[in-house]
C-alpha positions as CSV (number, residue, x, y, z in Angstrom):
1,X,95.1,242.8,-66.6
2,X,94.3,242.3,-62.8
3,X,91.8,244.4,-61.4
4,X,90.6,244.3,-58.2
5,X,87.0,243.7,-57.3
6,X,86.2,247.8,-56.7
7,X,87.7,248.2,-60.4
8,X,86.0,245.5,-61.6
9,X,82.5,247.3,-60.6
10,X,83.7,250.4,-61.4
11,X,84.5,249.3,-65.3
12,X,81.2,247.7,-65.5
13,X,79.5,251.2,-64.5
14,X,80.7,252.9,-66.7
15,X,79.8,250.3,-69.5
16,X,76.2,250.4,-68.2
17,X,76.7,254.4,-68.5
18,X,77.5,254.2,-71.9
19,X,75.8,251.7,-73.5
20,X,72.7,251.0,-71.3
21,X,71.7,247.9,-69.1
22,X,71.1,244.5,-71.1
23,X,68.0,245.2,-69.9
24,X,67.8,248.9,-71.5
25,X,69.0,247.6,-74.2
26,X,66.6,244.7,-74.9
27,X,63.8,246.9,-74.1
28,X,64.8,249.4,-76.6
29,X,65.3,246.9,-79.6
30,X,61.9,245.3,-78.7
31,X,60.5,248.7,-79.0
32,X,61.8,249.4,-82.1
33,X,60.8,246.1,-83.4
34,X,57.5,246.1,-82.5
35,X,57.2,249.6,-84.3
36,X,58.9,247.8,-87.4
37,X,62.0,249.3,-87.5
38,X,64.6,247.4,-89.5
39,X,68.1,246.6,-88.3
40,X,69.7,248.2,-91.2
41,X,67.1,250.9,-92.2
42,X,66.8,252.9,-89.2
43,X,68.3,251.5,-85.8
44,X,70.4,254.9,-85.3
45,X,67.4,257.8,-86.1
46,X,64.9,256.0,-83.9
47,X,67.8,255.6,-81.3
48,X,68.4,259.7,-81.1
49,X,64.7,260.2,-81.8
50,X,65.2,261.5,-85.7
51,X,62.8,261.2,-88.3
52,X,62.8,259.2,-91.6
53,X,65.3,262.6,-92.7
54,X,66.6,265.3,-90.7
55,X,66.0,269.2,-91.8
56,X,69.2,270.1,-92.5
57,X,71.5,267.4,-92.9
58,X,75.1,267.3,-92.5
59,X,77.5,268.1,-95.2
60,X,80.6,266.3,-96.3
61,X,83.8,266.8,-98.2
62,X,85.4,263.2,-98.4
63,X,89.0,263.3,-99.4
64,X,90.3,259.8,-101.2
65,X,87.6,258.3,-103.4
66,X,89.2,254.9,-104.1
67,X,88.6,251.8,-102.7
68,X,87.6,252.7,-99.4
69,X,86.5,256.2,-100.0
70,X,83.9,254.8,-102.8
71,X,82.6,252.4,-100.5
72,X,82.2,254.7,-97.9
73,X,80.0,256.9,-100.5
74,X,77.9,253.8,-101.3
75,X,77.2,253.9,-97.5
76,X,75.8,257.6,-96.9
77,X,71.9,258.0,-96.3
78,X,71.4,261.4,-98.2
79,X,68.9,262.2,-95.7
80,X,71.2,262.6,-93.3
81,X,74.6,263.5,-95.2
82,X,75.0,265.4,-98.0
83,X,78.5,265.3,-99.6
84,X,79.5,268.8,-101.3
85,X,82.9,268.3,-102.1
86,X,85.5,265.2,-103.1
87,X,88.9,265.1,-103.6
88,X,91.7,262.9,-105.3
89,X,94.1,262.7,-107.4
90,X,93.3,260.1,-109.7
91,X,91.0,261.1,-112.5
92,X,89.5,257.5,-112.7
93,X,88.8,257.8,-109.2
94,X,86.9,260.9,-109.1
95,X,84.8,260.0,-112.0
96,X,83.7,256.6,-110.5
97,X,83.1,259.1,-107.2
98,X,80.5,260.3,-109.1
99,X,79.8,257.3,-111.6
100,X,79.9,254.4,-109.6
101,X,81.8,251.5,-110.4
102,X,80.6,249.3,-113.6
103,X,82.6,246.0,-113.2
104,X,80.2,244.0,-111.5
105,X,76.7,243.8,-109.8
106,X,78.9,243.3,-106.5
107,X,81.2,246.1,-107.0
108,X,78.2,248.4,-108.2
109,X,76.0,247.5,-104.9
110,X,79.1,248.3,-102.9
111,X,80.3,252.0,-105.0
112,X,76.7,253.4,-106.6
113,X,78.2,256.7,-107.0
114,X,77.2,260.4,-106.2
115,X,74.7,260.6,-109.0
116,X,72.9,257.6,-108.2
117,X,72.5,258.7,-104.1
């Protein structure tokens, strides 16, 4: 893509608009280090100024609980999403929704299960 130099500044604006300044953004991550906040644990609530939960959190339905949709269950923080409803149309996969999957340590890190959130 060519841009000229005026695009060029323009583009980078509007980066700095939505992400912040390298320099906003080192400050911030300093900040949140120095109040030992883990990468992992809690980047995202101290970002937008939320608590270690939120009052009401937000709730769910996730449709497809295989492969993906399990994993993507094994990734919600229940105090910030609460799932209320599933859906699919494999039997297996719905019980290992709310199971977790029992093949290995691996696979069991990855898909906990409902019941185990």
């Amino acid at each position: 893509m060519n841009l000229g130099p005026e695009e060029k500044e323009v583009g980078q604006e509007n980066f700095y608009a939505a992400v912040g300044s390298p320099a906003v953004r080192r400050e911030f991550l300093q900040k949140g280090i120095r109040q030992g906040i883990a990468p992992r644990s809690g980047m995202g609530p101290y970002y937008f100024g939320y608590g270690a939960t939120v009052k009401e959190p937000l709730r769910v339905g996730v449709i497809g609980t295989g492969d993906e949709g399990g994993v993507l269950i094994g990734a919600i923080n229940p105090g910030f999403i609460q799932v209320k409803a599933i859906a699919d149309i494999r039997p297996y996969n719905q019980y290992r929704a709310f199971n977790g999957d029992y093949y290995s340590h691996t696979q069991r890190a990855a898909r906990p299960g409902l019941l185990e959130i």
